[in-house]
Backbone bond lengths (Angstrom), bond angles and torsions (degrees), N, CA, C in turn:
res aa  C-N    CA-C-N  psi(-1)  N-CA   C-N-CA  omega(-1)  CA-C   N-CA-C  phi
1 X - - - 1.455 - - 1.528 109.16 -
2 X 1.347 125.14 118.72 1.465 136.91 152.26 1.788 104.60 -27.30
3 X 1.829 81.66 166.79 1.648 85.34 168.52 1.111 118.76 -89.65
4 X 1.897 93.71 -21.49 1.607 118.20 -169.83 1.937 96.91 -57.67
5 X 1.526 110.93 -47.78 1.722 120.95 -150.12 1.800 82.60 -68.71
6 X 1.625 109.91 -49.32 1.575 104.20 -168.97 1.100 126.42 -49.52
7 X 1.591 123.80 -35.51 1.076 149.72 155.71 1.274 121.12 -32.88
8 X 1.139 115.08 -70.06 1.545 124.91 174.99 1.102 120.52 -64.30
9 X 1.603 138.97 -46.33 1.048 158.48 148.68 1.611 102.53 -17.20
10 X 1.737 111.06 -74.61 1.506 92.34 -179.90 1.693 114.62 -72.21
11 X 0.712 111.97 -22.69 2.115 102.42 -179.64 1.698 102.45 -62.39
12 X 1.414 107.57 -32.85 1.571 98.85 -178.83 1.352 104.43 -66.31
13 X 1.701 117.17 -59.93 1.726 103.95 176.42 1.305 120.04 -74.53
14 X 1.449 134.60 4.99 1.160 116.43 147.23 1.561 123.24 -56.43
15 X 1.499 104.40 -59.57 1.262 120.93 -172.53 1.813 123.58 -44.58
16 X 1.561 103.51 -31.13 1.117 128.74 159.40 1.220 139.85 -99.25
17 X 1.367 102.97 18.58 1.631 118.05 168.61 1.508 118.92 54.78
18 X 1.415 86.96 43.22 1.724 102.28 -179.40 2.063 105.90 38.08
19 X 1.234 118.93 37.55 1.326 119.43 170.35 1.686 103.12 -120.39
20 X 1.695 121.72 139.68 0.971 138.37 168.00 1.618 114.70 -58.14
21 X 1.109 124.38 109.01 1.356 136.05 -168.89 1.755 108.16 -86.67
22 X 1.895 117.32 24.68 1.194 108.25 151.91 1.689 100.63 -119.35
23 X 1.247 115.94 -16.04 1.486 99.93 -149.13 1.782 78.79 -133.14
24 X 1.323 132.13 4.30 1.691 122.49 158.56 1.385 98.39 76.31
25 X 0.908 106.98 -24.03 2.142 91.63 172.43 1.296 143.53 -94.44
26 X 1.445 112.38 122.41 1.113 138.22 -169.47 1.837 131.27 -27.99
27 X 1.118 142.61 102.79 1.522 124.24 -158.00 1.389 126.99 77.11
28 X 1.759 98.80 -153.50 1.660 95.12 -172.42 1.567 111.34 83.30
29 X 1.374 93.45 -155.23 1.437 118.79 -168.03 1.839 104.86 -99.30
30 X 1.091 123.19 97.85 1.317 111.92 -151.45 1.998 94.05 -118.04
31 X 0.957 112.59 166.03 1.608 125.06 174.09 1.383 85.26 -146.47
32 X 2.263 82.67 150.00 1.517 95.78 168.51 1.577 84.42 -105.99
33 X 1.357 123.67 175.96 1.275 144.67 -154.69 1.338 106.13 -153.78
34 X 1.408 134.75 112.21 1.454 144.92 151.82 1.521 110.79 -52.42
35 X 1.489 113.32 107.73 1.217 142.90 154.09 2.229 112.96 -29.19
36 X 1.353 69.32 -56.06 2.002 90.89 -160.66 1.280 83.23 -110.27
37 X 1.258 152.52 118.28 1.354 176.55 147.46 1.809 106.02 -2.99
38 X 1.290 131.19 103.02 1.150 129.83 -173.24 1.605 120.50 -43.26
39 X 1.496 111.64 -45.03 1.323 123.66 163.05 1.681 131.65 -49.30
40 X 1.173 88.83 -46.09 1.513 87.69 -175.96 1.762 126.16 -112.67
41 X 1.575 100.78 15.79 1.315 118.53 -168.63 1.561 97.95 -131.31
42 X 1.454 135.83 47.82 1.447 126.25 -141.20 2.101 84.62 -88.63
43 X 1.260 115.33 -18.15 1.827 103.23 179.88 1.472 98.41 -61.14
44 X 1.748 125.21 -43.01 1.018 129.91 169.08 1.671 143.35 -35.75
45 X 1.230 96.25 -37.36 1.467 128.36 -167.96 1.905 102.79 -36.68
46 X 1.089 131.71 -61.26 1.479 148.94 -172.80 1.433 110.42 -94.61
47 X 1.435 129.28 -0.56 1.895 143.17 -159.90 2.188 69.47 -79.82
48 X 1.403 100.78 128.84 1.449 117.34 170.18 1.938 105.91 -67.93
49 X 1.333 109.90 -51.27 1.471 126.01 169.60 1.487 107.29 -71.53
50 X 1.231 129.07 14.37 1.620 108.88 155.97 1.623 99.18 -133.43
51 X 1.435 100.03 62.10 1.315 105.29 168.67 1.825 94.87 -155.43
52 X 1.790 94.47 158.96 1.848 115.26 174.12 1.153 94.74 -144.50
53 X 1.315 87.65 163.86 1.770 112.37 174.37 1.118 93.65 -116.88
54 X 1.371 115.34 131.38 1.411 138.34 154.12 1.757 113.39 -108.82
55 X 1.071 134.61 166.21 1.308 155.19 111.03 1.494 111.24 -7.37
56 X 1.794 120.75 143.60 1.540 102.97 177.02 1.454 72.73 -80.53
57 X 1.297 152.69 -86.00 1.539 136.81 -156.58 1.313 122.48 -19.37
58 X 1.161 132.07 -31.57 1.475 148.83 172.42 1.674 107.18 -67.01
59 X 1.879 102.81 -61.58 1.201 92.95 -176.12 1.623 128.69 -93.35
60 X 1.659 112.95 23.30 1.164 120.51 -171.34 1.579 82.97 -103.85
61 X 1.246 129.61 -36.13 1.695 130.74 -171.47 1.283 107.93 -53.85
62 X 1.221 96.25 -54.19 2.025 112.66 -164.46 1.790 92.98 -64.71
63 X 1.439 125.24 -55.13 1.525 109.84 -176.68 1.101 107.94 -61.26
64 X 1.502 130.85 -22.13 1.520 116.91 -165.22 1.447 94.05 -83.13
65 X 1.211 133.22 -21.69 1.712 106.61 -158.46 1.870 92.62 -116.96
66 X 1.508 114.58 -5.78 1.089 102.31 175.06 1.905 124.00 -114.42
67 X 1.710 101.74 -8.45 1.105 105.30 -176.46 1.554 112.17 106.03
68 X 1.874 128.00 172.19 1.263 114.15 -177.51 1.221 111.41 -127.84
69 X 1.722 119.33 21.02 1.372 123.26 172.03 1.777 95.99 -134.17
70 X 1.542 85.43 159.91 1.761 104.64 172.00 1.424 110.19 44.05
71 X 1.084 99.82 42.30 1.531 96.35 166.00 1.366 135.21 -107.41
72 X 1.539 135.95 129.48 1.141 142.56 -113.03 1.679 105.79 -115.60
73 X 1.431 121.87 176.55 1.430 124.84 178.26 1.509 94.90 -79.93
74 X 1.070 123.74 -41.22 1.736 130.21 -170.50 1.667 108.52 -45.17
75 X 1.546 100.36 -43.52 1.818 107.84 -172.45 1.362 92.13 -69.61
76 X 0.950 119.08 -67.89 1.869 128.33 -155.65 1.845 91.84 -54.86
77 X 1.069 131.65 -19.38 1.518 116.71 174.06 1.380 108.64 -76.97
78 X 1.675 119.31 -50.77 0.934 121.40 -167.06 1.550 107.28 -69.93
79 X 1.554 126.55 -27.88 1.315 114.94 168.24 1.059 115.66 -58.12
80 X 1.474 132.46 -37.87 1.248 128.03 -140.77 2.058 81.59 -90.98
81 X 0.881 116.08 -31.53 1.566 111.01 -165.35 1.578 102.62 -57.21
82 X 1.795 124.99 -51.44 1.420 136.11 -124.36 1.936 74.57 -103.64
């Protein structure tokens, strides 16, 4: 991990009050999650607002039903809705 990724990583769970923004709970085992696809958005990569905190349960769900490349702002809404 960069200093740059460490960096960002905590401003995202700061920003989100160290709570998982699918399942609302607080702590744990948390991932930040690229909004705008890490790969193909690399100006993006460190943007504080193109990042969430999920849950690793949250963010092991979202790769399983969406995959671990090119994945879009469109999915992450519809996860966050269902």
């Amino acid at each position: 991990m960069s200093i740059d990724f460490r960096l960002w990583r905590e401003a995202v769970f700061a920003r989100d009050n160290w709570i998982c923004q699918k399942y609302g709970l607080r702590g744990g085992k948390l991932h930040p999650h690229h909004i705008q696809n890490f790969a193909q958005y690399p100006e993006l990569r460190f943007a504080i607002d193109n990042g969430i905190t999920l849950s690793e349960k949250a963010h092991k769900e979202f790769h399983k039903k969406y995959g671990i490349k090119n994945n879009t702002k469109g999915q992450l809404e519809e996860f966050l809705l269902r």
